[in-house]
Z-matrix of the N, CA and C atoms (Angstrom, degrees):
N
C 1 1.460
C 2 1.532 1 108.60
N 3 0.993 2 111.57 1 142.18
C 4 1.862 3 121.16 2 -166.77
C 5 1.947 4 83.33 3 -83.85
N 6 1.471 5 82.40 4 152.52
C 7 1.123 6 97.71 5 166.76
C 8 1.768 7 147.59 6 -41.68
N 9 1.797 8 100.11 7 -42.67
C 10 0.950 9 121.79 8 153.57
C 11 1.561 10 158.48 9 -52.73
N 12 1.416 11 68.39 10 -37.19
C 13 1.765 12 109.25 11 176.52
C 14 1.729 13 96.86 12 -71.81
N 15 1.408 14 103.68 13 -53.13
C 16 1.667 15 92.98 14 -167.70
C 17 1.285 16 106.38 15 -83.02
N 18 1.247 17 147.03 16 -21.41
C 19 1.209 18 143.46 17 -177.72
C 20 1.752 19 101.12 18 -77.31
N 21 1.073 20 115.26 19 -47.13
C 22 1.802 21 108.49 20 175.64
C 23 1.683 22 116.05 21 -56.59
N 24 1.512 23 100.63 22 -32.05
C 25 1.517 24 120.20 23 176.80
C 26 1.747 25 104.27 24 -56.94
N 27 1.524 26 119.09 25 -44.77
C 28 0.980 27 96.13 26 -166.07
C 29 1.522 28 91.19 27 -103.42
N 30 1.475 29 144.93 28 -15.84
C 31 1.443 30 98.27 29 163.23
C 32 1.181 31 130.47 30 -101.43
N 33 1.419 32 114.41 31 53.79
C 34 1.196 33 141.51 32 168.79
C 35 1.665 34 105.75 33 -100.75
N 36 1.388 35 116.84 34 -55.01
C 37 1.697 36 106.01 35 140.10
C 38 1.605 37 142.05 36 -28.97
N 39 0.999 38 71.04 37 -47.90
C 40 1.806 39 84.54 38 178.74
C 41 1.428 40 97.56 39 -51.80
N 42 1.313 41 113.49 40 -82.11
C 43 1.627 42 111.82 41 -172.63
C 44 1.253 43 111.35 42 -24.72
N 45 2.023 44 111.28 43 -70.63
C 46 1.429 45 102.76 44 -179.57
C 47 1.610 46 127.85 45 -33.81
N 48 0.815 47 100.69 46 -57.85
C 49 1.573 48 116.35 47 -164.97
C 50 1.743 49 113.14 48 -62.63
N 51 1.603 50 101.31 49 -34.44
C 52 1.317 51 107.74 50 170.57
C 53 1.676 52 115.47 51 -72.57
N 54 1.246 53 100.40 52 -28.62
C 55 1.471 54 121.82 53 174.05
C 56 1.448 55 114.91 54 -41.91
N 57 1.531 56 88.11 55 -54.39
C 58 1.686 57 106.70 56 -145.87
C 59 1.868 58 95.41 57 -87.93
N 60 1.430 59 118.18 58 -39.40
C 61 1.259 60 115.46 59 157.06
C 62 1.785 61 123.57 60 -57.48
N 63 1.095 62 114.85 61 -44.49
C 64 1.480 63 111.35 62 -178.53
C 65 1.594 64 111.31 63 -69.70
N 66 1.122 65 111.49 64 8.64
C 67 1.549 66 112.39 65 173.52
C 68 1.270 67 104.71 66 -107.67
N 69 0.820 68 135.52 67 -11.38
C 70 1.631 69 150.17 68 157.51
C 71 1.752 70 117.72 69 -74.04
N 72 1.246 71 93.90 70 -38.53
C 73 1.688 72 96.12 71 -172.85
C 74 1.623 73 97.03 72 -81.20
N 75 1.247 74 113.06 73 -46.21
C 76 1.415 75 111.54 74 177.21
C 77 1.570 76 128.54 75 -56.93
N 78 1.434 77 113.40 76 0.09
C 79 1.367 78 127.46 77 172.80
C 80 2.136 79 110.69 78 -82.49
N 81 1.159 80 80.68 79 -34.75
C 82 1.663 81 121.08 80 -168.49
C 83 2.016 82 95.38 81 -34.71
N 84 1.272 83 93.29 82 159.11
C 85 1.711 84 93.22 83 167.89
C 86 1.687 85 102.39 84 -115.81
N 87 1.234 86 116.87 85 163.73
C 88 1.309 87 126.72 86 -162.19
C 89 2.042 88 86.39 87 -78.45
N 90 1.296 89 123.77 88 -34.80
C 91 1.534 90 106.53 89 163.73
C 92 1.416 91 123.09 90 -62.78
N 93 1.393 92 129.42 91 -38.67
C 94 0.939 93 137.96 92 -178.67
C 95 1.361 94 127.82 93 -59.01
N 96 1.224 95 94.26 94 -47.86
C 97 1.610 96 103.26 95 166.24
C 98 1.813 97 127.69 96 -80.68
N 99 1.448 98 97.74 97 -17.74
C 100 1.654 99 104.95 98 139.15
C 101 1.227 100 138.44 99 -86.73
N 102 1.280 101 114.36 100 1.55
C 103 1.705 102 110.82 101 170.84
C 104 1.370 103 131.02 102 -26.28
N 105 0.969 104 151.24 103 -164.57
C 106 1.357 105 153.64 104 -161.90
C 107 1.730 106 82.71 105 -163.57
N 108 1.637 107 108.10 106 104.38
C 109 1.225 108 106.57 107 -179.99
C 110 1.862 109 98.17 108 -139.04
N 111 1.097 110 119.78 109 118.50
C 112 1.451 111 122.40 110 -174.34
C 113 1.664 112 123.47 111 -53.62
N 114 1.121 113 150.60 112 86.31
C 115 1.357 114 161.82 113 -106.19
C 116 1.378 115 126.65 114 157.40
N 117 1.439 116 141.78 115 151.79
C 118 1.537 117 131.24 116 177.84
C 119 1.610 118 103.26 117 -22.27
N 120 1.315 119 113.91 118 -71.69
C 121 1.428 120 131.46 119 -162.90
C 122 1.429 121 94.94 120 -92.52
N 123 1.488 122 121.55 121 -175.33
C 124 1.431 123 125.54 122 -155.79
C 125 1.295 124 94.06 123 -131.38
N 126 1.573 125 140.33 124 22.09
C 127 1.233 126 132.52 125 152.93
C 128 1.804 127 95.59 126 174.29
N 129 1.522 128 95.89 127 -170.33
C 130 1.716 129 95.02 128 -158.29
C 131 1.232 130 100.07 129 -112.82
N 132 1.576 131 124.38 130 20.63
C 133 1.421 132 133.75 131 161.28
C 134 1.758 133 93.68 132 -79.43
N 135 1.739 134 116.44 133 -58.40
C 136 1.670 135 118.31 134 -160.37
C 137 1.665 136 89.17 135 -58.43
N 138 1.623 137 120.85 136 -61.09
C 139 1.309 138 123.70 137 -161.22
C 140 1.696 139 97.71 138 -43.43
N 141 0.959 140 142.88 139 -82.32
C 142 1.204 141 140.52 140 -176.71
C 143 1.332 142 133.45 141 -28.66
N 144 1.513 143 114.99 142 -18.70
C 145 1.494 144 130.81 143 -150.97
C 146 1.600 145 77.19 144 -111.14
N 147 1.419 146 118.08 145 -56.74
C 148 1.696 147 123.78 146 -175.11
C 149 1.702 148 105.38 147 -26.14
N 150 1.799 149 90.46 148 -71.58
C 151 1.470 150 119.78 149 -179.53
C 152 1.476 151 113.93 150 -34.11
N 153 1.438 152 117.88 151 -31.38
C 154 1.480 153 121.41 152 -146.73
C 155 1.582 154 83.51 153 -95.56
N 156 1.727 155 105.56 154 -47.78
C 157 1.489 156 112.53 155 -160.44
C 158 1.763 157 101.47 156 -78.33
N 159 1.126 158 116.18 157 -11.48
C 160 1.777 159 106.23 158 165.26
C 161 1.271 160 109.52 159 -78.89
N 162 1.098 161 127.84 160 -40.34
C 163 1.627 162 141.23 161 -140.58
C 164 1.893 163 75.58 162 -100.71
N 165 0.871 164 144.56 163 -21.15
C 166 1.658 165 130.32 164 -173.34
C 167 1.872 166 112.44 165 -114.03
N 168 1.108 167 101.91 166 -10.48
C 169 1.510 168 117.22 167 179.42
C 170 1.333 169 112.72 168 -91.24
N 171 2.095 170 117.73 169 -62.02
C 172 1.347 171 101.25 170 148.95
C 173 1.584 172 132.32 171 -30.89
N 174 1.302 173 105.83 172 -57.87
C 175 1.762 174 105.11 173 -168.07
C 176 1.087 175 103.19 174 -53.37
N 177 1.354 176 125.61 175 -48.15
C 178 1.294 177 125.57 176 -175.54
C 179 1.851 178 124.06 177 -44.58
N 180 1.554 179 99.95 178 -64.41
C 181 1.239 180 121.70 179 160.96
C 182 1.247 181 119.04 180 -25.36
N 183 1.704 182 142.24 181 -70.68
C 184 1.030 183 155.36 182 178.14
C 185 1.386 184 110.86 183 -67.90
N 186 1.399 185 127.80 184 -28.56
C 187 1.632 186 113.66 185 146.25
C 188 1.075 187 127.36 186 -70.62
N 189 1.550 188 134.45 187 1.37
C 190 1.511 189 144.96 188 -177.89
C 191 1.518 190 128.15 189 78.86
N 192 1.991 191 90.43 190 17.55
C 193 1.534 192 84.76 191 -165.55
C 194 1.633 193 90.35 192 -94.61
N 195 1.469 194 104.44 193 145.86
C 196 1.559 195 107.55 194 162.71
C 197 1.427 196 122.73 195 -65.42
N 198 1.212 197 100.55 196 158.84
C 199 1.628 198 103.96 197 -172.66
C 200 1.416 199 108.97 198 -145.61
N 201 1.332 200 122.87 199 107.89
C 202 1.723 201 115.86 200 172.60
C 203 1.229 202 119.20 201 -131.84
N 204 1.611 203 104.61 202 49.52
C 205 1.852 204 101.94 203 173.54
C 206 2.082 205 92.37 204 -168.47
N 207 0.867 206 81.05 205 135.05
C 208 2.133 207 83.31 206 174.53
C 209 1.600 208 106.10 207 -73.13
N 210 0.998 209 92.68 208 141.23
C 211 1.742 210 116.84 209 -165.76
C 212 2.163 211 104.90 210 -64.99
N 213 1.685 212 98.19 211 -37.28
C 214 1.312 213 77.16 212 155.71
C 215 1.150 214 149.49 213 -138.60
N 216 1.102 215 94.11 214 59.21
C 217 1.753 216 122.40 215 139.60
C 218 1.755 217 117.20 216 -18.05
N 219 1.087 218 113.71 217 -45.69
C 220 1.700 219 129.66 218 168.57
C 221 1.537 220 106.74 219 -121.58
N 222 1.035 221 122.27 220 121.52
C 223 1.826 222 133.90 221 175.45
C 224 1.386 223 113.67 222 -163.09
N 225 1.373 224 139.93 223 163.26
C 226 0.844 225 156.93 224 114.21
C 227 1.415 226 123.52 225 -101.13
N 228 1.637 227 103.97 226 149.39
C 229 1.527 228 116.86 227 -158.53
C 230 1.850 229 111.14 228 -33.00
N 231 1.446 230 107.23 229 -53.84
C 232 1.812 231 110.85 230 171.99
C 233 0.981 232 102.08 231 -42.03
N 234 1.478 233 105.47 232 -76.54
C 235 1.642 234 113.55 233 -143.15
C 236 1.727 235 94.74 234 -65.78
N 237 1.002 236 152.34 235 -40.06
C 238 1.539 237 147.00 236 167.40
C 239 1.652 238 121.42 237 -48.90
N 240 1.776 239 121.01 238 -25.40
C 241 1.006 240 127.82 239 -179.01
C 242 1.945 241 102.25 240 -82.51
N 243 1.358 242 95.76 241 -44.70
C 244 1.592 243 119.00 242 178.89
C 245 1.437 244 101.50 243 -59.69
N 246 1.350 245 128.61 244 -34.34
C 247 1.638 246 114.53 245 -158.15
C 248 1.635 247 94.21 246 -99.65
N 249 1.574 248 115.27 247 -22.15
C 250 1.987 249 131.99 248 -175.61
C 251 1.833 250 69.45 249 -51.27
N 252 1.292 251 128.23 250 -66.25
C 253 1.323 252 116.51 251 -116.86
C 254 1.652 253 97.27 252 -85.06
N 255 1.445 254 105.22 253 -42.01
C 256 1.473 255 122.24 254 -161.61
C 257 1.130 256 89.92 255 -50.06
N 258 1.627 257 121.10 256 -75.17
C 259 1.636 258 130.95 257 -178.90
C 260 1.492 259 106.38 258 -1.76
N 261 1.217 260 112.81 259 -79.13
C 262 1.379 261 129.71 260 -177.76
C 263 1.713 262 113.75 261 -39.43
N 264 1.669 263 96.09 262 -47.67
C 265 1.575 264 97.99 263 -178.12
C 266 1.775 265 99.75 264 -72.19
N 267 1.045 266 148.95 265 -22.15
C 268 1.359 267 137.67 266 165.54
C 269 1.255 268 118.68 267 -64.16
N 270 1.317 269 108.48 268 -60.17
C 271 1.767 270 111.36 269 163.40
C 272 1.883 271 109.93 270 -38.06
N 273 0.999 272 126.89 271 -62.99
C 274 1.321 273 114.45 272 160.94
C 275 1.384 274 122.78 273 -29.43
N 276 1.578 275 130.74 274 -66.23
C 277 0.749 276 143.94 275 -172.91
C 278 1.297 277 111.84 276 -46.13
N 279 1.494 278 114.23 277 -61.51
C 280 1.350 279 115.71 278 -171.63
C 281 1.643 280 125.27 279 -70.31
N 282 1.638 281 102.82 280 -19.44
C 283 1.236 282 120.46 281 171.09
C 284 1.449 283 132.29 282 -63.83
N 285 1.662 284 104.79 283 -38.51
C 286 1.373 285 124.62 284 -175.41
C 287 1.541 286 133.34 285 -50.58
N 288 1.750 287 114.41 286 -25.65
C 289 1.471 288 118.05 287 161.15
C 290 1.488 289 116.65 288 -105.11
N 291 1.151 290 105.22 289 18.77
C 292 2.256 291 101.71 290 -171.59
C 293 1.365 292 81.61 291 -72.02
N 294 1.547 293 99.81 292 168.77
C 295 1.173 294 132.56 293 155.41
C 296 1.582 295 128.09 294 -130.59
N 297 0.773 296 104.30 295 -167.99
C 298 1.885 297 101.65 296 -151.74
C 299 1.704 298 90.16 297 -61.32
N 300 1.506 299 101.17 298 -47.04
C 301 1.878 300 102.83 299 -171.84
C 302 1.333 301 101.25 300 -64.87
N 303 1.252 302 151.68 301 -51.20
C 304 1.303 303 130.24 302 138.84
C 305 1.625 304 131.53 303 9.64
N 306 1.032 305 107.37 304 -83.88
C 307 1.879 306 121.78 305 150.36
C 308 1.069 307 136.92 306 -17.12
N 309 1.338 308 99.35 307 -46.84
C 310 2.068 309 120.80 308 -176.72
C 311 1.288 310 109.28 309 -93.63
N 312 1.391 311 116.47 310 -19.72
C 313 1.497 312 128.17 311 -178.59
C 314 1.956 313 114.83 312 -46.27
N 315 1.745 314 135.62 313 138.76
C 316 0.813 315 86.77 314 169.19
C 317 1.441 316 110.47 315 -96.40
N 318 1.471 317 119.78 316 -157.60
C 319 0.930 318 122.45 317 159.95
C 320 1.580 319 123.54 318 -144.59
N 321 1.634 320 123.56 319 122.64
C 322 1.464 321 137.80 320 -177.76
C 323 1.809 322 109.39 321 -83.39
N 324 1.468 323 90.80 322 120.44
C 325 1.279 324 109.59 323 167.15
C 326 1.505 325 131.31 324 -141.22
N 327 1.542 326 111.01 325 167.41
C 328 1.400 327 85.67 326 176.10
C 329 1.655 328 92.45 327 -131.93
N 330 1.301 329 87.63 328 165.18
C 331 1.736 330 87.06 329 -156.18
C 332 2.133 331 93.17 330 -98.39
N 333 1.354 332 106.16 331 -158.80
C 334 1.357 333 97.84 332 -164.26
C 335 1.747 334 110.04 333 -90.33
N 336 1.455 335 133.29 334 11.20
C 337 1.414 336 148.31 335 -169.72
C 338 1.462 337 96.78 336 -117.43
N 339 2.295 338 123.36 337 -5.18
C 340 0.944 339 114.13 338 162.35
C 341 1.525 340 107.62 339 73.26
N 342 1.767 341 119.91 340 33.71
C 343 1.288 342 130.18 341 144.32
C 344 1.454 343 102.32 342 -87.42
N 345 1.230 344 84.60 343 161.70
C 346 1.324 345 104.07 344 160.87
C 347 1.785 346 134.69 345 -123.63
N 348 0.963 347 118.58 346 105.64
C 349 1.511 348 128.95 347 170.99
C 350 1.201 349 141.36 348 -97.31
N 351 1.401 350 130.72 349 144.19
C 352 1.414 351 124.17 350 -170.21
C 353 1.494 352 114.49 351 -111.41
N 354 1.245 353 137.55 352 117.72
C 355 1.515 354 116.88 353 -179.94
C 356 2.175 355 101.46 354 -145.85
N 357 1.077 356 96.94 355 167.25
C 358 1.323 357 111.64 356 170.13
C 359 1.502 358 131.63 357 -33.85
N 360 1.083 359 148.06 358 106.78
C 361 1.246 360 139.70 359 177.26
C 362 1.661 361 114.50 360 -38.42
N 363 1.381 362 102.48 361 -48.29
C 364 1.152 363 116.35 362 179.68
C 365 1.838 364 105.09 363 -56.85
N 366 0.778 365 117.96 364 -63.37
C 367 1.798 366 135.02 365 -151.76
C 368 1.433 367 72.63 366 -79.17
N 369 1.139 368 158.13 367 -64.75
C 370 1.698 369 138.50 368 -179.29
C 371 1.243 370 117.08 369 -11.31
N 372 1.537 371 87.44 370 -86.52
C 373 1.570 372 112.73 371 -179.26
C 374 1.297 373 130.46 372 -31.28
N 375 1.874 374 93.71 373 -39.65
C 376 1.623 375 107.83 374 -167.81
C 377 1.347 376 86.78 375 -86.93
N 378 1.129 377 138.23 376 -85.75
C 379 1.795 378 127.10 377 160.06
C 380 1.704 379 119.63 378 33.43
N 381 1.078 380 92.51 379 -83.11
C 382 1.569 381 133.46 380 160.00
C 383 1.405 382 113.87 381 -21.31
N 384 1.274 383 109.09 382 -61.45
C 385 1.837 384 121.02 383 -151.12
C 386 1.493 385 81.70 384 -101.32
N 387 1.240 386 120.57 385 -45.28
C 388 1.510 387 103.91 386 -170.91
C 389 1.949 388 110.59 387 -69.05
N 390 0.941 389 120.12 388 -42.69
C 391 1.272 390 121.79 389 173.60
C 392 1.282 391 129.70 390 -47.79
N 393 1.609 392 95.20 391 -32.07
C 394 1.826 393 98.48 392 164.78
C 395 1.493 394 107.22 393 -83.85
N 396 1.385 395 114.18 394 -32.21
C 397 1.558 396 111.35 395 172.42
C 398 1.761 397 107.94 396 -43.00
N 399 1.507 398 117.01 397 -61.51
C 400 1.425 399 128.94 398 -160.77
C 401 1.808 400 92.04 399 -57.61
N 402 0.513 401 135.89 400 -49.53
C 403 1.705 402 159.43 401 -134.61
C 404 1.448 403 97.36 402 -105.63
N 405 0.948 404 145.66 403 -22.39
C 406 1.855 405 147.28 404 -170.85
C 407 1.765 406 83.74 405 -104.95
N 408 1.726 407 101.32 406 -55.70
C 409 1.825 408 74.88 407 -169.31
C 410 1.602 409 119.42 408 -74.10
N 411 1.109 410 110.20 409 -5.08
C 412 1.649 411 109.18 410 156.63
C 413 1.566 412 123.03 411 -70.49
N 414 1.299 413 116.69 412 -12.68
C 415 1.558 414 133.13 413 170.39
C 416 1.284 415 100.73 414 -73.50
N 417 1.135 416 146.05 415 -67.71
C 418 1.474 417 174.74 416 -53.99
C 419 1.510 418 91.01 417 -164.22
N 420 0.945 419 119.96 418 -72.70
C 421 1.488 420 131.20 419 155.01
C 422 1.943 421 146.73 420 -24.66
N 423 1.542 422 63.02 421 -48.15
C 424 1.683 423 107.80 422 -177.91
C 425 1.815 424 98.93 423 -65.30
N 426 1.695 425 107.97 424 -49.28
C 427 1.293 426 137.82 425 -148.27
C 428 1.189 427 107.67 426 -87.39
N 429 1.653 428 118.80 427 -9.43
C 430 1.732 429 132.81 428 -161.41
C 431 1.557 430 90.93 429 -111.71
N 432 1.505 431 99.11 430 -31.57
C 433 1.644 432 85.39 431 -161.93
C 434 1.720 433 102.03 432 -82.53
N 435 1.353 434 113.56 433 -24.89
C 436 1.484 435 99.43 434 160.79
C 437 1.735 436 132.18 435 -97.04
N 438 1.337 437 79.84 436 62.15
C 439 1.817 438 96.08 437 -177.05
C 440 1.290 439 121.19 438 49.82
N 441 0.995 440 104.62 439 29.11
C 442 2.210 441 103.57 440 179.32
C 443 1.534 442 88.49 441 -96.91
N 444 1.529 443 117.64 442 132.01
C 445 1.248 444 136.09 443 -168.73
C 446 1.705 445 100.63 444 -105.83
N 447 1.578 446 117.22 445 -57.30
C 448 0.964 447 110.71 446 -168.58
C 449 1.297 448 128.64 447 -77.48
N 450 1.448 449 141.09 448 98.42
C 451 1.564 450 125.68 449 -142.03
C 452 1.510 451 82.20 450 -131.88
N 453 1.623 452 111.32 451 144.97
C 454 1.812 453 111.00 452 157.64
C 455 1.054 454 107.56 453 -71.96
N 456 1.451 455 115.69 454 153.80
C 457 1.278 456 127.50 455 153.72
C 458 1.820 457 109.55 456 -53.20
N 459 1.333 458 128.82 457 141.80
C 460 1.460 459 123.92 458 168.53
C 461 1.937 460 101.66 459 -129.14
N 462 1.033 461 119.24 460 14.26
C 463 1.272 462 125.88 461 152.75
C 464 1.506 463 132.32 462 -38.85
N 465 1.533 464 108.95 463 102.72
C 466 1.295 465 100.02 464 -160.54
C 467 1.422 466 127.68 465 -63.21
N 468 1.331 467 124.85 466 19.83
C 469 1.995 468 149.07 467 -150.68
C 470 1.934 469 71.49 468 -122.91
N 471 1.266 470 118.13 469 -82.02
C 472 1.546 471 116.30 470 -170.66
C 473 1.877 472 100.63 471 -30.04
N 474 1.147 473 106.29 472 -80.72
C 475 1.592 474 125.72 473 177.44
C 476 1.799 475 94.36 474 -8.32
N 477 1.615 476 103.72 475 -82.11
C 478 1.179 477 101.88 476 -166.99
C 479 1.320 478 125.80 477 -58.63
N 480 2.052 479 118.65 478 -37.25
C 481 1.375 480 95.46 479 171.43
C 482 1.979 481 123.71 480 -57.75
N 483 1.249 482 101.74 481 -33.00
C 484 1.654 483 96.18 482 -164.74
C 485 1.554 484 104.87 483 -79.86
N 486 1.493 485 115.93 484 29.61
C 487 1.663 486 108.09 485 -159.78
C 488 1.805 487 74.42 486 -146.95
């Protein structure tokens, strides 16, 4: 598989999976999703906001726009579940015609302490998708310990058969 192909593959996951969780969070009660639940973050309102603010800082980054404040900084519970998801649907978007030289490209940024680093377009992205991966199954998790039974699978093997 070309390079391209698999990197669009997986944030083409991303969406799903962000999808398939934000339909879950949106069931959620505004306590619930503040709980005090022991995890990276301290409930599955922060975990989500993290998710939103990686997934919107990269994108940002690799279009060259600077960025020195997390996006939600201003949210309410919707509009934060709505922006988790969109994020993802842009990352798609922007992903969908690269090509492999695309991928190999580097790319200079400076991160939010105002270094600066250079790395792969490719190794971003993948960066990127995996971090919401690590970070959803702490949602997932998050979601058992307050008795929610019925959870999707977001397994990227699931993804591909139903896709």
């Amino acid at each position: 598989m070309k390079t391209a192909n698999y990197i669009q593959q997986l944030v083409k996951y991303n969406v799903w999976a962000n999808t398939k969780v934000a339909e879950i969070l949106c069931t959620l009660t505004t306590d619930e999703l503040q709980q005090e639940i022991i995890s990276s973050f301290s409930s599955i309102q922060k975990t989500v906001l993290h998710i939103w603010d990686a997934e919107f800082i990269w994108l940002n980054r690799i279009n060259g726009i600077p960025i020195t404040t997390f996006p939600s900084k201003a949210y309410s519970k919707n509009s934060a579940i709505d922006a988790f998801v969109n994020c993802s649907l842009d990352w798609q978007v922007l992903m969908e015609n690269k090509s492999d030289a695309y991928f190999d490209e580097l790319s200079s940024y400076t991160n939010l302490q105002q270094k600066v680093f250079n790395n792969r377009m490719g190794d971003i992205v993948i960066h990127c998708m995996n971090h919401s991966t690590y970070h959803r199954g702490q949602l997932i998790t998050m979601l058992r310990q307050l008795g929610k039974e019925q959870l999707p699978s977001t397994d990227f093997i699931t993804f591909l058969r139903e896709n």
